[in-house]
mmCIF file of the C-alpha atoms, coordinates in Angstrom:
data_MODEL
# 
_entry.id   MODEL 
# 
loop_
_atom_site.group_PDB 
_atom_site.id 
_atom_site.type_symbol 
_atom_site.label_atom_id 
_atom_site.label_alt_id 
_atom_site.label_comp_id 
_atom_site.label_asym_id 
_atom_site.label_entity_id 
_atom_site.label_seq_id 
_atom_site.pdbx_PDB_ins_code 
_atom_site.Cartn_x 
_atom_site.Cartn_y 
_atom_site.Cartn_z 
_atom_site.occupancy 
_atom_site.B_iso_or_equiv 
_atom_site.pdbx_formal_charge 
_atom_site.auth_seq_id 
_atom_site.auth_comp_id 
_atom_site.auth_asym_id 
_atom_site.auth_atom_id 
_atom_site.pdbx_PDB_model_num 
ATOM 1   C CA . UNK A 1 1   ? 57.970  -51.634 -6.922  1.00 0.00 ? 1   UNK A CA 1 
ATOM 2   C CA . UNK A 1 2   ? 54.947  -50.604 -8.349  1.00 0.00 ? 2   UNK A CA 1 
ATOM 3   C CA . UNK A 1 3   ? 52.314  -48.191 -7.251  1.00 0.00 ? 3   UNK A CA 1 
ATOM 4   C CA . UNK A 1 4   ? 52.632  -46.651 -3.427  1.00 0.00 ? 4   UNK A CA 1 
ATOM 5   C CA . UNK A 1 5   ? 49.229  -46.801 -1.762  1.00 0.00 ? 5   UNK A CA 1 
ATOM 6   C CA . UNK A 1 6   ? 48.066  -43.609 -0.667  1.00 0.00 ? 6   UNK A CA 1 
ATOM 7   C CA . UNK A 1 7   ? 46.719  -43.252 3.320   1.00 0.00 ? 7   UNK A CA 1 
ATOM 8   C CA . UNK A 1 8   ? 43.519  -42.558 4.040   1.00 0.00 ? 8   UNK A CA 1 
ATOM 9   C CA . UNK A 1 9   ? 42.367  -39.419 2.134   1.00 0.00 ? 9   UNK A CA 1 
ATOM 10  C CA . UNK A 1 10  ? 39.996  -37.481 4.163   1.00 0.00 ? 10  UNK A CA 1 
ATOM 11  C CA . UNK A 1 11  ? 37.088  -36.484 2.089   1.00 0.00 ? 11  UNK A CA 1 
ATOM 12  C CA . UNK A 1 12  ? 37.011  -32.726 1.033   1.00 0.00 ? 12  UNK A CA 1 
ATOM 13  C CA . UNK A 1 13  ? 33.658  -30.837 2.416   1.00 0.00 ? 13  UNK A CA 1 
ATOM 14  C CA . UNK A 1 14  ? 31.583  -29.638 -0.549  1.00 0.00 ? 14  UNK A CA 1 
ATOM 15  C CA . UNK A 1 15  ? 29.196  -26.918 -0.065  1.00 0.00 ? 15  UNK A CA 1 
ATOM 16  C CA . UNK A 1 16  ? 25.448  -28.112 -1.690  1.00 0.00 ? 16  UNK A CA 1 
ATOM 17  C CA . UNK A 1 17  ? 23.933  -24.641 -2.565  1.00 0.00 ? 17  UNK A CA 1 
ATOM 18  C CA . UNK A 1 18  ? 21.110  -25.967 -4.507  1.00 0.00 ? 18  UNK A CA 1 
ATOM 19  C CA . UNK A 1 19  ? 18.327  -25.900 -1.158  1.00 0.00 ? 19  UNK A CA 1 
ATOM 20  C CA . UNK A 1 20  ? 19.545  -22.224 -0.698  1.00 0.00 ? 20  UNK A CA 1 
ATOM 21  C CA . UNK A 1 21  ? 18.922  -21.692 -3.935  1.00 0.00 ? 21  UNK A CA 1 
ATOM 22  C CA . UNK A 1 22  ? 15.435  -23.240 -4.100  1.00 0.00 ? 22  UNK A CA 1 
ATOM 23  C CA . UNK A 1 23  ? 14.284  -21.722 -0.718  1.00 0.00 ? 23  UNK A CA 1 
ATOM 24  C CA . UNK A 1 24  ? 15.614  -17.613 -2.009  1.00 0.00 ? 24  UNK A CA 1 
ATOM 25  C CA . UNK A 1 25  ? 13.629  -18.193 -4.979  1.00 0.00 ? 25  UNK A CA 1 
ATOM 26  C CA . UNK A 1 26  ? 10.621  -19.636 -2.805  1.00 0.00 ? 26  UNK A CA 1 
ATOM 27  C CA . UNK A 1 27  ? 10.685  -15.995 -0.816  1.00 0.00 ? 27  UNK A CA 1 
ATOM 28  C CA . UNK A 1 28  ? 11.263  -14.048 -3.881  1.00 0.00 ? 28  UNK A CA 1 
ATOM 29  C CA . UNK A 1 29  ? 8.011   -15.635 -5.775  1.00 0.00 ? 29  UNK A CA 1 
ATOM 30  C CA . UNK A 1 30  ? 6.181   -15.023 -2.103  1.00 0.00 ? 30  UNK A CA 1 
ATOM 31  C CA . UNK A 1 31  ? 7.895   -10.990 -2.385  1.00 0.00 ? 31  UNK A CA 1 
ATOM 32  C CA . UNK A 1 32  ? 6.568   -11.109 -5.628  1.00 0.00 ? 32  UNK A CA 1 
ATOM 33  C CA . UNK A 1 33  ? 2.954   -11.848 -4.992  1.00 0.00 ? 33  UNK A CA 1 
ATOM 34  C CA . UNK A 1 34  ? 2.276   -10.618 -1.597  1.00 0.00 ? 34  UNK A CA 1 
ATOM 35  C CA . UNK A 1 35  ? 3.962   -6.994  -2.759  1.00 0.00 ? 35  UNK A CA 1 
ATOM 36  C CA . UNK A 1 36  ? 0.768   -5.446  -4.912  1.00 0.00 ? 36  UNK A CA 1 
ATOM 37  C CA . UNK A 1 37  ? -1.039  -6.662  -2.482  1.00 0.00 ? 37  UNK A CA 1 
ATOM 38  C CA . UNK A 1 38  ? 0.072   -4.297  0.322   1.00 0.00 ? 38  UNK A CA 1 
ATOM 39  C CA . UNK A 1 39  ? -1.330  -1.088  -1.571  1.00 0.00 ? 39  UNK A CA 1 
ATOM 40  C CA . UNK A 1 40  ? -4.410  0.003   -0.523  1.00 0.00 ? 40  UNK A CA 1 
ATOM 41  C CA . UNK A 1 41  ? -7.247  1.615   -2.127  1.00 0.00 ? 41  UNK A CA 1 
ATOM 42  C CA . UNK A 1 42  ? -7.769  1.853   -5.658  1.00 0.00 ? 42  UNK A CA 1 
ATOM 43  C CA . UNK A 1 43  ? -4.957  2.510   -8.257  1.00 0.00 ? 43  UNK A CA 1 
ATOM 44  C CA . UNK A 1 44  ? -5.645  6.418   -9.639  1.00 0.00 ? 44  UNK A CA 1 
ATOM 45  C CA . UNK A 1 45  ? -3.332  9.318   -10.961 1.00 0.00 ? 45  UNK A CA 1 
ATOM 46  C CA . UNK A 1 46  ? -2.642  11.528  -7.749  1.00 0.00 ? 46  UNK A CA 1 
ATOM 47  C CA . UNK A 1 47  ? -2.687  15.152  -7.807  1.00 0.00 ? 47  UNK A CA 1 
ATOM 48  C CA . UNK A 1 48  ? 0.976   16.862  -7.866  1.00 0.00 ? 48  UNK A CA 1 
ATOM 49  C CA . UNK A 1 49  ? 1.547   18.656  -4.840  1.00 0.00 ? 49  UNK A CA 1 
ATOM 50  C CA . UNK A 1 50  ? 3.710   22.143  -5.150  1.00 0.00 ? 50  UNK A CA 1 
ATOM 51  C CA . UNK A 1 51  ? 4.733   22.058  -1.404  1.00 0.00 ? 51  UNK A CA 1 
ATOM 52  C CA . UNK A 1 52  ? 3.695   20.152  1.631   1.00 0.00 ? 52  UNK A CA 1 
ATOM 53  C CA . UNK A 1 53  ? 5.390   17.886  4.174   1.00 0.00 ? 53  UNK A CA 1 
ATOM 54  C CA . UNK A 1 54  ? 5.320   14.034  4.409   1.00 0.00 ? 54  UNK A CA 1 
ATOM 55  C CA . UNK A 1 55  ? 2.623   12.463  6.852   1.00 0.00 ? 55  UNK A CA 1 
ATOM 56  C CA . UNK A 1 56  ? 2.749   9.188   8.235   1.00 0.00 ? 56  UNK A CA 1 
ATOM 57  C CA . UNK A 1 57  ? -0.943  8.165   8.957   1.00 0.00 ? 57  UNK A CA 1 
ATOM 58  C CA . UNK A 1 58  ? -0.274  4.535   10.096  1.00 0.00 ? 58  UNK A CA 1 
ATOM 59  C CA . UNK A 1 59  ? -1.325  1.042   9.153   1.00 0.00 ? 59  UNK A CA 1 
ATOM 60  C CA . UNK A 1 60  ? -4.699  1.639   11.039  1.00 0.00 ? 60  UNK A CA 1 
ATOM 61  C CA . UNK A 1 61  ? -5.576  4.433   9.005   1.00 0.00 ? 61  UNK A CA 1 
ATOM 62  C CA . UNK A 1 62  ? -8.852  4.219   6.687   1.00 0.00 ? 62  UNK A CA 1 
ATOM 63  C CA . UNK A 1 63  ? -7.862  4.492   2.667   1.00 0.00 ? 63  UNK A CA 1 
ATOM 64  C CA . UNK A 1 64  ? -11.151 6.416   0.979   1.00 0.00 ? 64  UNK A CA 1 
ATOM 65  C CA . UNK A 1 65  ? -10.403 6.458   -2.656  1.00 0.00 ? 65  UNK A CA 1 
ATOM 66  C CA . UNK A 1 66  ? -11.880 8.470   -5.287  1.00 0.00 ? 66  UNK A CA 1 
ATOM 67  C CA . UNK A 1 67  ? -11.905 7.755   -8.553  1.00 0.00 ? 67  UNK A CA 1 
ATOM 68  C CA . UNK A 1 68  ? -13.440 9.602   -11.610 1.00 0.00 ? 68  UNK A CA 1 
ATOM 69  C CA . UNK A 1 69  ? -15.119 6.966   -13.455 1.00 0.00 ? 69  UNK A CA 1 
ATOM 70  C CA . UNK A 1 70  ? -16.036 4.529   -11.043 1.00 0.00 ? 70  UNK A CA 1 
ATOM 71  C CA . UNK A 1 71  ? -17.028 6.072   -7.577  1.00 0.00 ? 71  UNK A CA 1 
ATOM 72  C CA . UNK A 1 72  ? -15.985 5.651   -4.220  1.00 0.00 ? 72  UNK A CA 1 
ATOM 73  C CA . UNK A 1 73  ? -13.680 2.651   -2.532  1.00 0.00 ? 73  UNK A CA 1 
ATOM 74  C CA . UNK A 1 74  ? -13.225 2.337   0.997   1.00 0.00 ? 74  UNK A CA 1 
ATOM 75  C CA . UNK A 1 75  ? -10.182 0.271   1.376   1.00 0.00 ? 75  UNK A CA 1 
ATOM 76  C CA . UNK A 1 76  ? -11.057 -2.514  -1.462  1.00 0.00 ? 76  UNK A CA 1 
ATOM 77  C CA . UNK A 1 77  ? -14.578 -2.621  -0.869  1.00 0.00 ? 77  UNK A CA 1 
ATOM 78  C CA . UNK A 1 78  ? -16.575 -0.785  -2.877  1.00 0.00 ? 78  UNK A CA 1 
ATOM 79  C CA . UNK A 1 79  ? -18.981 2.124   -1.417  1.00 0.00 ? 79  UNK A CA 1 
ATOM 80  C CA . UNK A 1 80  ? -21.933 4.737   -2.677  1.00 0.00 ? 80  UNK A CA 1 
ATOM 81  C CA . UNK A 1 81  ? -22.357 8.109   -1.167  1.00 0.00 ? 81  UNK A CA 1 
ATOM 82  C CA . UNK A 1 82  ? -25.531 6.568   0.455   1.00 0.00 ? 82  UNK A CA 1 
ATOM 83  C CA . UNK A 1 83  ? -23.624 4.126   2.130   1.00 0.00 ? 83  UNK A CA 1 
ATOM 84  C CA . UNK A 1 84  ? -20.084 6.155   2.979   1.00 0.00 ? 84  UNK A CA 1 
ATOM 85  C CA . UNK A 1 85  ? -21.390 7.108   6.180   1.00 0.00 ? 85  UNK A CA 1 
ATOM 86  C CA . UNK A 1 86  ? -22.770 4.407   7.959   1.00 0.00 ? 86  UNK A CA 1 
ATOM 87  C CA . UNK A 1 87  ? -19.828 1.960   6.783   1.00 0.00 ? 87  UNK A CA 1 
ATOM 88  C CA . UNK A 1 88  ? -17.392 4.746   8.235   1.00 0.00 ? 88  UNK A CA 1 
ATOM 89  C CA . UNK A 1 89  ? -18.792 4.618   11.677  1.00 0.00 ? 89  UNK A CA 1 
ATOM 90  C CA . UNK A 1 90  ? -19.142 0.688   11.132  1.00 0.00 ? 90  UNK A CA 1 
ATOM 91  C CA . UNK A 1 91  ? -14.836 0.801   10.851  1.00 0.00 ? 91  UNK A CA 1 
ATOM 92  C CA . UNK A 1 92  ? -14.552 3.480   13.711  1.00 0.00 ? 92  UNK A CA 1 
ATOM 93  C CA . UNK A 1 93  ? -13.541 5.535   11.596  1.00 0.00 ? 93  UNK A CA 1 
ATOM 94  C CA . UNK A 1 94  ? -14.126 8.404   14.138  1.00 0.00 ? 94  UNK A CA 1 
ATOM 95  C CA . UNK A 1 95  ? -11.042 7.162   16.040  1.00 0.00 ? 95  UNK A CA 1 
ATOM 96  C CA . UNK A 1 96  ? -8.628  6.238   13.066  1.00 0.00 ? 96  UNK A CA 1 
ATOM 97  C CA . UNK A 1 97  ? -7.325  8.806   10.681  1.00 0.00 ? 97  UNK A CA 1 
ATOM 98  C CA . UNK A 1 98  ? -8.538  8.475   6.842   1.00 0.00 ? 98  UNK A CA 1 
ATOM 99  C CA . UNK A 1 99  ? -6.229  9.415   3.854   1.00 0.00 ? 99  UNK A CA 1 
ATOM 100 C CA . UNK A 1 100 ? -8.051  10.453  0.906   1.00 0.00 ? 100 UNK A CA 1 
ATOM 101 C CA . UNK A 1 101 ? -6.636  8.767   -3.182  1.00 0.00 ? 101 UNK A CA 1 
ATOM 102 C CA . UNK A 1 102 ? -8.151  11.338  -5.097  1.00 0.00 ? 102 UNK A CA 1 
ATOM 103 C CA . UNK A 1 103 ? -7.824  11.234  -8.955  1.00 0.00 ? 103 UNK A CA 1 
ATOM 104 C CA . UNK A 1 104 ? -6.145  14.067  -10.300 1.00 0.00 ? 104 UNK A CA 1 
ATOM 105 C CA . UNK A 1 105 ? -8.599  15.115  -12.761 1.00 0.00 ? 105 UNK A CA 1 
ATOM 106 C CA . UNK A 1 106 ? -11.315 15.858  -10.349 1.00 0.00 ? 106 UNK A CA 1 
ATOM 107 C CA . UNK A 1 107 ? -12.071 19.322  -8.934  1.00 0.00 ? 107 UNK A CA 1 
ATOM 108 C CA . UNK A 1 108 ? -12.617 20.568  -5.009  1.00 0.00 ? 108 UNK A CA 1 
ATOM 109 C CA . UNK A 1 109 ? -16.418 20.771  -6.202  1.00 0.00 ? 109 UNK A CA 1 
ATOM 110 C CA . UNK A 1 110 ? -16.771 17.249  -6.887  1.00 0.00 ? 110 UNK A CA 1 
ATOM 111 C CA . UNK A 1 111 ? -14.567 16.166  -3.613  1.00 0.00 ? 111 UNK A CA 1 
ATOM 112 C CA . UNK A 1 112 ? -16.747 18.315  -1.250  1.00 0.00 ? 112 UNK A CA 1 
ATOM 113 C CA . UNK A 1 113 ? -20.351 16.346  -1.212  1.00 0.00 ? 113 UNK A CA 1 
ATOM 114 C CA . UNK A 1 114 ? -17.594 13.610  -0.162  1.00 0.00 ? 114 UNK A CA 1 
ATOM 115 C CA . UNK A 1 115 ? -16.076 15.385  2.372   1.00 0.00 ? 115 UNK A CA 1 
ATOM 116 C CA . UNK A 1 116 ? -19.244 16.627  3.838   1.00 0.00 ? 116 UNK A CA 1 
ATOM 117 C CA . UNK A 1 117 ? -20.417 12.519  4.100   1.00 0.00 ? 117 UNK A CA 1 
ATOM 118 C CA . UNK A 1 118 ? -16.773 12.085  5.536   1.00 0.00 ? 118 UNK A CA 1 
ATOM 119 C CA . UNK A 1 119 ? -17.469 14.858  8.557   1.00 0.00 ? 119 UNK A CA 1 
ATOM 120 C CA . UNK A 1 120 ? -21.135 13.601  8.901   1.00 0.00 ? 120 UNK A CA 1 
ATOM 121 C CA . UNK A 1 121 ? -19.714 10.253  10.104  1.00 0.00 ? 121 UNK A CA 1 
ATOM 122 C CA . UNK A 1 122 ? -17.731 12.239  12.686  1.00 0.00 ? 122 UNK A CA 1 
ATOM 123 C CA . UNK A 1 123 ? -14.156 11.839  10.623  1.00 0.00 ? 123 UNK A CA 1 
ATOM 124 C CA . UNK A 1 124 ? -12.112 14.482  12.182  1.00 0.00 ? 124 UNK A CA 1 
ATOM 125 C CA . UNK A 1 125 ? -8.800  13.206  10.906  1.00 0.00 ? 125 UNK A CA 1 
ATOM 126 C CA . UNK A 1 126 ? -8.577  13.346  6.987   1.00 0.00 ? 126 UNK A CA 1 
ATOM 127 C CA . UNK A 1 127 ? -5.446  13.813  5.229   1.00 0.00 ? 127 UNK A CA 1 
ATOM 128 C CA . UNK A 1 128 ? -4.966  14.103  1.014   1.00 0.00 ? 128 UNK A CA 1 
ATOM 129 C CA . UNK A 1 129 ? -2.733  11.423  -0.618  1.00 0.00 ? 129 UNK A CA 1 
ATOM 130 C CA . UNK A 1 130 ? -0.671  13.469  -3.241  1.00 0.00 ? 130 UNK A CA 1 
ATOM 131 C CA . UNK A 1 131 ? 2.255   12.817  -5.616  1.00 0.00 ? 131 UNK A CA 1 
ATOM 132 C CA . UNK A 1 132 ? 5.465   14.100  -3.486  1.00 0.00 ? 132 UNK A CA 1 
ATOM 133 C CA . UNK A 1 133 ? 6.808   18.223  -5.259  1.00 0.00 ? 133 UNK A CA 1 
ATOM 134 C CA . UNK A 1 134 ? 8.728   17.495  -8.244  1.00 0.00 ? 134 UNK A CA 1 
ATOM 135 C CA . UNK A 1 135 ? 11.625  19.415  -6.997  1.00 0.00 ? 135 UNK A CA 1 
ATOM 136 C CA . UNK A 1 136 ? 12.498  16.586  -4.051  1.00 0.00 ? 136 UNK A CA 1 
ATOM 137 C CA . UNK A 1 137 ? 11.975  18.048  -0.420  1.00 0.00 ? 137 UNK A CA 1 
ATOM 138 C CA . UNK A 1 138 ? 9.459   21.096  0.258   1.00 0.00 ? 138 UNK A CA 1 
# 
């Protein structure tokens, strides 16, 4: 006769991908801001090295950077040569090791007063942050 009724259809599951959307874009915006915040130091052009092997000082170690127009940084905070040694032993630095951003376009004669202050505070453990060879591995 006319239309057959149909039995119970069972619903058909449906995947709703719109929260895992929203919460992947959530961690990529939080990637995305918390990222430039993990380098340390001041930004400046690294030397080149020509050879040299990779060192892995640690999150505990102290970032002195040196910069040609604007002085000394330790970590983010900014320091004077007056004041390098005292805030050095303030960090223990004597315990921790302390990698060195040195601008490129400095000489050894400007970085030794520096280094001098650095050994004063009893900084035994000082290694120099350079650009890796250009030729890959040493």
């Amino acid at each position: 006769m006319g239309l057959a009724a149909k039995k119970h259809a069972r619903p058909q599951p449906v995947m709703n991908v719109t929260p895992l959307v929203d919460v992947v874009l959530v961690l990529l915006i939080i990637f995305m801001v918390v990222t430039p915040l993990l380098t340390r130091g001041r930004e400046v052009a690294l030397p080149a090295a020509r050879t040299g092997t990779e060192s892995a000082s640690g999150a505990d170690a102290l970032v002195l950077t040196i910069t040609a127009g604007d002085g000394l940084w330790l970590d983010h905070a900014r320091s004077s040569p007056a004041a390098l040694p005292a805030q050095l032993r303030a960090r223990d630095a004597a315990s921790r090791p302390l990698v060195l951003k040195v601008d490129g376009s400095l000489s050894m004669r400007a970085l030794r007063p520096v280094l001098t202050l650095v050994r004063d505070a009893g900084v035994r453990d000082v290694s120099l942050l350079v650009r890796a060879p250009a030729g890959g591995a040493p």
